[in-house]
N, C-alpha and C positions, 0 to 999 in steps of 0.2 A: 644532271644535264651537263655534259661535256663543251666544251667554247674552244674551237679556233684560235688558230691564233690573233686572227682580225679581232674576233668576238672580244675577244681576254683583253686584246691591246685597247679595245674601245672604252672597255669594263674600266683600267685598269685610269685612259684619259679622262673619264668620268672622275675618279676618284685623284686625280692631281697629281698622276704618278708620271712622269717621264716617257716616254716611246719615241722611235721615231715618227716620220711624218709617215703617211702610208696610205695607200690606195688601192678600194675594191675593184677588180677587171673580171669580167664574168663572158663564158664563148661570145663571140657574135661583136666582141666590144674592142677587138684586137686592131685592125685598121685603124679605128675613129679616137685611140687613144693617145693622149699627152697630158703632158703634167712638165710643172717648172723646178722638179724635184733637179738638182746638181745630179752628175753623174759620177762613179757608176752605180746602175739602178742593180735592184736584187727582183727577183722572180719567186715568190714563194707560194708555190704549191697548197693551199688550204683544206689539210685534210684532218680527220680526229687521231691516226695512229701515229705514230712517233717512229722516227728514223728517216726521218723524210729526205735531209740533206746525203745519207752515202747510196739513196735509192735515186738520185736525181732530179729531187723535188725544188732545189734550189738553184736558179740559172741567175749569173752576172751581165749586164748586160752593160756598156762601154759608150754604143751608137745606136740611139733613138730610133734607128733605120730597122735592126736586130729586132726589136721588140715585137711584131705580129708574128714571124715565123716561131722567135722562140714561144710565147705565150700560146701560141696553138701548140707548138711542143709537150710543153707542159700538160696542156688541155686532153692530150690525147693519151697519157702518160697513166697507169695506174700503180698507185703507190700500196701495196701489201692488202692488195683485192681490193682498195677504195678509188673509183675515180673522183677529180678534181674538178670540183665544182667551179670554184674561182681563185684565182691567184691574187695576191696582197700584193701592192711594187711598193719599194722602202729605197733610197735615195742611201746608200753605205754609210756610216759611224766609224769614224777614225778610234781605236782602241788602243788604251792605253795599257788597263787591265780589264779582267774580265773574272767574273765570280760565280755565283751558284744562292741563290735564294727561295725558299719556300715555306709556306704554313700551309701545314696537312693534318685534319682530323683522322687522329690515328684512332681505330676500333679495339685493337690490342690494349694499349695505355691509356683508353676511356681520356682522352684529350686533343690538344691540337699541338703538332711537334712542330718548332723553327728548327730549319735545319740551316746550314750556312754553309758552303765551300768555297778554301780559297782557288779552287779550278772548276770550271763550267765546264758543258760539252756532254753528247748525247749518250756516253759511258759513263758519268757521275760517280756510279755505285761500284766503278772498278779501278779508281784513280787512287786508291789506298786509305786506310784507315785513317788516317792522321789528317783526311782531306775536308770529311766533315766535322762540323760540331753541333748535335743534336739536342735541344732542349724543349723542356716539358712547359707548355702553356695552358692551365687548371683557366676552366670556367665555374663562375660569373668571373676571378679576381680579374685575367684576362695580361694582357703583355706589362713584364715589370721592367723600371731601370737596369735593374743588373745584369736581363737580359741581353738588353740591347747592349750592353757594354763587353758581357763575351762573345758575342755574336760578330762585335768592330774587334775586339784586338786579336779574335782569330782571325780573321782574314788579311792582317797586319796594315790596314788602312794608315795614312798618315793624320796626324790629329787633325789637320783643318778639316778634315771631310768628316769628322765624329755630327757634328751639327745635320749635314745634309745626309746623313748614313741614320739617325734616329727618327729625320722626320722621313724618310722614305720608307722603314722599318715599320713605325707609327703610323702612316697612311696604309699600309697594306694590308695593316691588321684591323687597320678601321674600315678597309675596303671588307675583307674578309666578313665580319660582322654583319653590316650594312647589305650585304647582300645574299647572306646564305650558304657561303662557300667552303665546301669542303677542300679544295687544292687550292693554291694560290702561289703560282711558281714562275720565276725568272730564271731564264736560263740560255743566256748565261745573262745576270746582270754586269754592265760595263760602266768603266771611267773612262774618259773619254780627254783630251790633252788639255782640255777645256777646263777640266774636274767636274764634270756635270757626271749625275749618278742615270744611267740608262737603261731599262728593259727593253734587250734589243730581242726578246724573245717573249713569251707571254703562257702559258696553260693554265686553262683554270675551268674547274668541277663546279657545279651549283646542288645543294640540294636540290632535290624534285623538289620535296613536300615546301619545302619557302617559295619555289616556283610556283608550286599550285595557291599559293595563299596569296600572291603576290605576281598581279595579271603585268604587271610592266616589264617582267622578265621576259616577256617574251619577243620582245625584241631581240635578245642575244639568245636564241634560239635558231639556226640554220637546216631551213626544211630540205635544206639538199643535200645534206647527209644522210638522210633515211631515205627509206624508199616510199612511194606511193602508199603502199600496204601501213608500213610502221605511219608514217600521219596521218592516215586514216584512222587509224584505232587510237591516236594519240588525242587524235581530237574529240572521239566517241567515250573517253573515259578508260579504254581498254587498257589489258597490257598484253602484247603482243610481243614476239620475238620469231625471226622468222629459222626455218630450221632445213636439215639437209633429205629429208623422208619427201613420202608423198601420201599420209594420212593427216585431213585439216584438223586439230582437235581444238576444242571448244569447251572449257570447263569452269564451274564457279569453285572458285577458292585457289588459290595459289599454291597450297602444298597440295591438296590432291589433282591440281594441272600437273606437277612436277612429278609425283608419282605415276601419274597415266601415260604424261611423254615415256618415262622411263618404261614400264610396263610395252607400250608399244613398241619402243629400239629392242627392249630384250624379245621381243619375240618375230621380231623379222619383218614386224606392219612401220617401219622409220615413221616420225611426225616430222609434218612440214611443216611446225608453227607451235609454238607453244600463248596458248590465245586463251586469259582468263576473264571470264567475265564479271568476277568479284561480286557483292551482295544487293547488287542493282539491276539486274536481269531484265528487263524490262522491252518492250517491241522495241523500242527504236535501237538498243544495243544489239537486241538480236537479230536485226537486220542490217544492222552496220558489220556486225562476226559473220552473218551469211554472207553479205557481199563480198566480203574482203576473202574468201572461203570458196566461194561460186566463182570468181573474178580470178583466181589465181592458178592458173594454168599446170604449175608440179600438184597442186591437190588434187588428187584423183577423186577420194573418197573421206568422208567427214567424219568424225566418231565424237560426239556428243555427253558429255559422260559429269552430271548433274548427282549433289548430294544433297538432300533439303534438309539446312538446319532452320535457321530464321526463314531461309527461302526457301518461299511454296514451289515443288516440283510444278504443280497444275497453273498456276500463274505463267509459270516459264513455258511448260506448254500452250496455254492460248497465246500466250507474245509468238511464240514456233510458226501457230498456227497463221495468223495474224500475218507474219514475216514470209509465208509462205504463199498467202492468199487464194488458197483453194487450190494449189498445183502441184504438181510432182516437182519433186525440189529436182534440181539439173542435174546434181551428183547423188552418189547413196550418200544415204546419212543413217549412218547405227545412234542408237539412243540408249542409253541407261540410265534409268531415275531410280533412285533410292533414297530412305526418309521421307520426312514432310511430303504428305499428298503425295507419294510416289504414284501407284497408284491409281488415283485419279488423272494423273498427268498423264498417264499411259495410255490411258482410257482415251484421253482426250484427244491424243495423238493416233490409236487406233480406228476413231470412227472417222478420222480424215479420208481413210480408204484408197491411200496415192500410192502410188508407183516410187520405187528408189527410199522407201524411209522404213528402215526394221527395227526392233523395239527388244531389248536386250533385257534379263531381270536379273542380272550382275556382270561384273567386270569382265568377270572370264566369257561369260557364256557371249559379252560383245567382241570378246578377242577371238572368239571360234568364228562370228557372225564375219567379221571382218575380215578373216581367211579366209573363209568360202569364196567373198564375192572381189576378192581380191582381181585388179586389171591383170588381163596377160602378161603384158610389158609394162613392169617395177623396177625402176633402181634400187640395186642394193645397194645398201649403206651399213655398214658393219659395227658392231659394237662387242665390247667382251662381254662373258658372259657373267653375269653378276653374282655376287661374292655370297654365298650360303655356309655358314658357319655356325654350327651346335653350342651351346651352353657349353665353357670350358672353366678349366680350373684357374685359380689363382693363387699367387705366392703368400707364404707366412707373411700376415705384416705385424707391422710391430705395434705396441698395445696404444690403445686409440679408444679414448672416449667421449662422449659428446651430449650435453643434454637439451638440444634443440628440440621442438614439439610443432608438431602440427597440430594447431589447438581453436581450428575452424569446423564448428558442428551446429546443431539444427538451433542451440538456442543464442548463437553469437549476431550480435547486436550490429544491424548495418544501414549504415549512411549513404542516400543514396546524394552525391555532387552534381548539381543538373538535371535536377528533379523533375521540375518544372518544364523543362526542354519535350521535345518529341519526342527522340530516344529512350530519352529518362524515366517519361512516364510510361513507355509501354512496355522497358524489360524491369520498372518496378512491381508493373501489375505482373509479368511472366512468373515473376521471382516470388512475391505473393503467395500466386497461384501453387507456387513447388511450395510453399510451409516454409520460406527463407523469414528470418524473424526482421523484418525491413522496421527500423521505430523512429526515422529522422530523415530528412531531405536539407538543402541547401543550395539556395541561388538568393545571390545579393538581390536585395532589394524587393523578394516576396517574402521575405520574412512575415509569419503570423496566417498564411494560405493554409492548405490544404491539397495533401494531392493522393487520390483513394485512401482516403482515411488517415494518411502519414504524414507531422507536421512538418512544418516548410519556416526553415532560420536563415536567419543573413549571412551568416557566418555559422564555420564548423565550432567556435571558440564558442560560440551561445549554444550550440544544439549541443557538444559536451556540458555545457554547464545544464542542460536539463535532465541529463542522463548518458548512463555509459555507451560507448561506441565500440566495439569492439572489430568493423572492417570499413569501408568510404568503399565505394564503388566509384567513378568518376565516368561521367557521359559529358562533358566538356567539351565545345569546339577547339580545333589543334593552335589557334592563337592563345586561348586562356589553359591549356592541359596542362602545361607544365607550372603555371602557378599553381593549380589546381592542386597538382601532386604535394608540390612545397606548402601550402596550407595543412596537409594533411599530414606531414611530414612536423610542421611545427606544433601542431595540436597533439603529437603522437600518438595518434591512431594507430594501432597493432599491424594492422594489414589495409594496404589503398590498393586498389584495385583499380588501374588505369585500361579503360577500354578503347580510348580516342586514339585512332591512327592518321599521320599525315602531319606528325608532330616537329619542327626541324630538331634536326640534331645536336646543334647549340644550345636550343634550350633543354634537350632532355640535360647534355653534359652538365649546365650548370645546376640544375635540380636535383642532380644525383651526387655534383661536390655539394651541393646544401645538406643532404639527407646522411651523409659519412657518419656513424658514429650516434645514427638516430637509430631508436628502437621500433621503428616502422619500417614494415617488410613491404615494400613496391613491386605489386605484379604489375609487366608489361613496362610501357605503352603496347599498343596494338598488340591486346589479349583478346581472348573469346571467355577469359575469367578463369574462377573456380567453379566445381561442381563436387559436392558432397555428394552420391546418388542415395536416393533416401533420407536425407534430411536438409541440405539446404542449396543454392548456389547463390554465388556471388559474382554475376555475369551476364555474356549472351548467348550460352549454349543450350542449345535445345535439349528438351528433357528425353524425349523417344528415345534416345540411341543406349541411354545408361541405362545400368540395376545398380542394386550393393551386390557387394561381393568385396574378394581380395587382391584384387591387380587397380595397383595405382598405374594412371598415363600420366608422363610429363611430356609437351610437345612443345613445338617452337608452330605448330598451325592447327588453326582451329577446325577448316574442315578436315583432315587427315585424324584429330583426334575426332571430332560425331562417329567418321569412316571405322575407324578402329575398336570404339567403345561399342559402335552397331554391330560388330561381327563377333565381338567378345560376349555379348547380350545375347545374342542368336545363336552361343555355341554352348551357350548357357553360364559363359563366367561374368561373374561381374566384377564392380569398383569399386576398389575403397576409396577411392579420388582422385581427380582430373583437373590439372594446373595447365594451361596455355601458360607458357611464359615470357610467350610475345615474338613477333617477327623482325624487329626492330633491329639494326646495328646496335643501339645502345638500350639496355633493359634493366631489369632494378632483378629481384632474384633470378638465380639461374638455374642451372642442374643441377650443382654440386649444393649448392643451399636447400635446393628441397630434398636432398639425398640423405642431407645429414638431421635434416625431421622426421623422413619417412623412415631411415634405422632405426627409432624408437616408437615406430607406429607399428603399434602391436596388429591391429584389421590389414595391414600392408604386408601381403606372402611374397607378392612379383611385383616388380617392374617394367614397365615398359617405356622407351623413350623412344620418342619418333622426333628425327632432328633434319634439318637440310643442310645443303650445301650453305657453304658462305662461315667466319668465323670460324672458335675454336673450344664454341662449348664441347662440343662431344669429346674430346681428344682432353680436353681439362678434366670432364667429368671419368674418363677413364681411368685416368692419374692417380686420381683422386681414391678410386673403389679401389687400385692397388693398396694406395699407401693405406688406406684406413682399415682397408679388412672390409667392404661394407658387402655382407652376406647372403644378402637376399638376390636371387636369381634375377639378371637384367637383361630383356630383350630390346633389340632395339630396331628402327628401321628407317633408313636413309631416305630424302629423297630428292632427283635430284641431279641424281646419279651422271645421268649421260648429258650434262648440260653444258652448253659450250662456254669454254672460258671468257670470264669479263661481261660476261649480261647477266644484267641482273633480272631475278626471274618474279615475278609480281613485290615478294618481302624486298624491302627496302635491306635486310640483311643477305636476302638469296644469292648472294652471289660466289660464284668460283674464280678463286684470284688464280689459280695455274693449274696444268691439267692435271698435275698429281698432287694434289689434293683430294680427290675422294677416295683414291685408294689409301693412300696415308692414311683417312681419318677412319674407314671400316679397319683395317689394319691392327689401329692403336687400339678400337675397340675389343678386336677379337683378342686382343694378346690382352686384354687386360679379363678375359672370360666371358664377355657378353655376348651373345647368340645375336647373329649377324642374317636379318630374315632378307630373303631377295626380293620378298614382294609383300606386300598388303593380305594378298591371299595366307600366308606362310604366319601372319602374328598370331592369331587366336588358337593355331594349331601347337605352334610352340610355347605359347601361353598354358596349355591345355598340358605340353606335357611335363614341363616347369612345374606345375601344380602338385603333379603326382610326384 
């Protein structure tokens, strides 16, 4: 959640940080305004993009009189495609000097970087090297003295300000903390002839996930940055993004939304909307995704496009039906279900009997559907054509050995965290039910229960002292998840399986500085698990879509891996095993960690990695199969592709920080030999020829 500057400066007043005085003016409020602020007043334009002051976002004003024509100025004024909701007025700050201050959760350096400069100003990053000085702030230990002391005498402050320069330092990082904050930036901060230390500027990021946990956030929340559409779904649970196409799509799961947007731009059908409905499907969501879909005048045409792992296809279909209430929906709408009750959901949708709603029995055959019934008059919207590249060779490397194992099988002993919970007990009986050898549960305070037959400890530290543990599963709420991991982390459990998404990112950082150095492998947060196919899982992934066989999946999403393992099944290959390893900016194993177990997994022929935008696993992991030699054939498949920079797309990691970034990252792939598929369609084919 991005904040204004109004928002940041309040954020900022809450926390006993310095600002000027400042005042919200919103249209309509122009005439009727005064204030005893001293003059001259400032004008500032309140928008989310940056560069406001050389686009005209910031007007001076001298005479009180000035003030309604320029504030309608402003008002009418659109800064880099954002109109201006409301202007802040700030009464000027006499400057003495002026500086550069920030803490930013860096995803690179798994921390939060203080940066310092001794010059501020909207070009920061081009004022020369010598301008900042960047330091590394490790969680739990959190901001140290010696910090704070290169941080003062590079910006050559005089000592008396050393006092009011640490506790400004020290509030901001307790501001950061206290609130969830991923940015936390003054810019420029000013001294002022007075020596008062000031934020006469303000930007500051919030997690989501501490927002969602945490309802009084929403306050510094501004609905009038979005559009109608985006708080509509914002408040329905959705995650929405609106796009430049005129196809509504509507899909569960986040990396197969991002592949089907993709899929639709490469094939000339543009998406208006990247709109997921994530594992809660339910009527009231799906009538809040139809409305917002029916209601929005560039959607022509709707494409619906459902995979059932946990979620039953036919469930989603009667919430359809239900959302439709016996009628011809207003626009077409194409349907694809596959997995769980496909099927029957089709069925279900079939005897509706309406007008405008066609029913697809794969991907493609809905991308033929949706060309047919294509509107005469389509924007086009252009995209390249995406990147298809063969299984290539690799250079000599040099000699490279490793004896890491993958040593998760049908009779490894697993603990389920959250037993007790609703979660807990219904993917302990799933996991049962597959022959996983489940022999311990844990939640404080039922210790001595029962739950299908598996006993229930206070603690992991007692249910190890009953017997061996050999993996933790965790169904934890995102408050408790990350002690959750660190429990299991100190009890050294071989492998913790973190299934809870919605975790903030402080606290994964600081459970992953506790875990350095431990012999416990952390998959995830926000995983869909492991799956042995044929002997065991440690997770939530539906058993339908897998076999054995010898193509291991590693994905960064859960429905993309069911998608992929389902077409691998039906082409007759199967798995030797299936690692999510989380959607998350910050994660506990990666790619290159399960690369260097699977080189010594002998049932392991092929590789597949299915990765998204955002980060730089992929481009790490290609590095990596240079420098080691690692031999076994890797296909991989992006997705993601065509997504516009700076939104992030359901994964709280999905995001594209600059437009050339996905070429970069297929690029680094191919060059390093991995078979570069353009579509979902294309894995099991090249899987199939990989084999031979």
């Amino acid at each position: 959640m991005l904040l204004n500057e109004h928002k940041s400066k309040l954020l900022f007043e809450k926390a006993h940080i310095l600002v000027p005085q400042g005042a919200a003016v919103f249209p309509g409020e122009e005439d009727g305004f005064s204030t005893n602020f001293p003059l001259p007043w400032f004008l500032k334009a309140q928008v989310l993009s940056g560069g406001r002051g050389k686009a005209g976002g910031i007007l001076r004003i001298d005479d009180p009189a000035e003030f309604p024509d320029k504030a309608r100025k402003l008002f009418n004024r659109s800064i880099k495609g954002e109109f201006v909701p409301f202007i802040r007025v700030e009464p000027g700050e006499a400057i003495e000097q002026e500086f550069y201050l920030s803490l930013t959760v860096s995803r690179e350096h798994r921390c939060i970087l203080l940066t310092t400069g001794r010059q501020g100003g909207v070009e920061i990053e081009k004022l020369g090297s010598d301008n900042l000085l960047v330091q590394r702030i490790t969680l739990p230990g959190g901001l140290v003295p010696h910090q704070i002391r290169a941080a003062f005498f590079h910006l050559g402050l005089d000592r008396e300000q050393f006092q009011p320069f640490q506790e400004l330092l020290t509030t901001l990082f307790g501001c950061m903390l206290d609130n969830g904050l991923l940015m936390a930036e003054i810019n420029p901060l000013i001294i002022t002839p007075d020596n008062r230390l000031v934020a006469l500027d303000g930007k500051v990021e919030m997690d989501d996930n501490f927002a969602e946990l945490n309802p009084g956030t929403e306050a510094f929340y501004q609905r009038e940055h979005a559009t109608n559409e985006e708080n509509m779904a914002r408040d329905a649970g959705l995650s929405f993004v609106r796009l430049p196409g005129w196809v509504g799509l509507m899909v569960n799961g986040a990396g197969l939304a991002m592949a089907t947007m993709d899929l639709l731009n490469f094939s000339g059908l543009p998406a208006s909307n990247f709109l997921d409905l994530g594992g809660a499907a339910d009527q009231k969501r799906m009538e809040t995704a139809l409305e917002l879909l029916f209601g929005d005048d560039q959607v022509q045409t709707i494409f619906i496009n459902l995979f059932g792992g946990i979620l039953s296809c036919e469930k989603v279909a009667l919430a359809l039906k239900g959302a439709l209430g016996g009628e011809s929906p207003q626009k077409p709408i194409v349907v694809r279900m596959s997995g769980k009750d496909a099927e029957a959901g089709l069925q279900v949708l079939r005897k509706l009997d309406v007008d405008n709603l066609h029913m697809a029995e794969d991907m493609q055959a809905a991308i033929g559907i949706l060309d047919t019934i294509r509107p005469a008059q389509t924007p086009a919207v252009e995209f390249p054509a995406p990147l298809d590249l063969p299984l290539g060779p690799r250079p000599a490397p040099a000699d490279y050995s490793c004896d890491a194992v993958f040593n998760i099988d049908k009779g490894t002993p697993i603990l389920v965290q959250g037993i007790t919970g609703r979660e807990g007990r219904l993917h302990t009986q799933l996991m049962l039910e597959y022959g996983a050898n489940v022999v311990a549960g844990v939640t404080p305070f039922k210790g001595g229960e029962e739950v299908l037959g598996v006993p229930v400890y206070n603690s992991i530290a007692e249910a190890a002292r009953a017997g061996k543990i050999g993996a933790s599963i965790i169904f934890v709420p995102p408050r408790m998840a990350a002690d959750a991991v660190a429990e299991a982390v100190a009890n050294e459990i071989p492998w913790t399986v973190c299934i809870t998404e919605g975790i903030t990112q402080h606290d994964m950082l600081a459970a992953f500085t506790r875990a350095k150095g431990s012999p416990t492998r952390i998959v995830g947060p926000n995983t869909p698990g492991i799956i042995v196919p044929g002997q065991t899982k440690i997770g939530i992934m539906p058993t339908r879509p897998f076999s054995p066989g010898p193509v291991a999946i590693l994905s960064r999403s859960g429905t993309l891996t069911y998608e992929v393992a389902d077409r691998l099944t039906r082409a007759g290959i199967g798995q030797s095993l299936c690692v999510g390893i989380g959607g998350d900016p910050f994660i506990g194993i990666n790619f290159v960690d399960m690369f260097e177990m699977i080189r010594n997994h002998d049932e392991t022929k092929v590789v597949i990695v299915l990765g998204e935008i955002g980060g730089q696993a992929e481009e790490n992991l290609a590095e990596y199969v240079v420098r080691t030699g690692f031999d076994k054939p890797v296909i991989s498949f992006i997705a993601g592709q065509t997504a516009p920079a700076g939104k992030r797309l359901g994964h709280a990691g999905a995001i594209l920080d600059s437009g050339g970034g996905i070429k970069d990252k297929l690029e680094t792939m191919g060059r390093a030999g991995f078979a570069v598929c353009p579509s979902l369609e294309a894995v099991a084919k090249t899987a199939a020829r990989a084999l031979k």
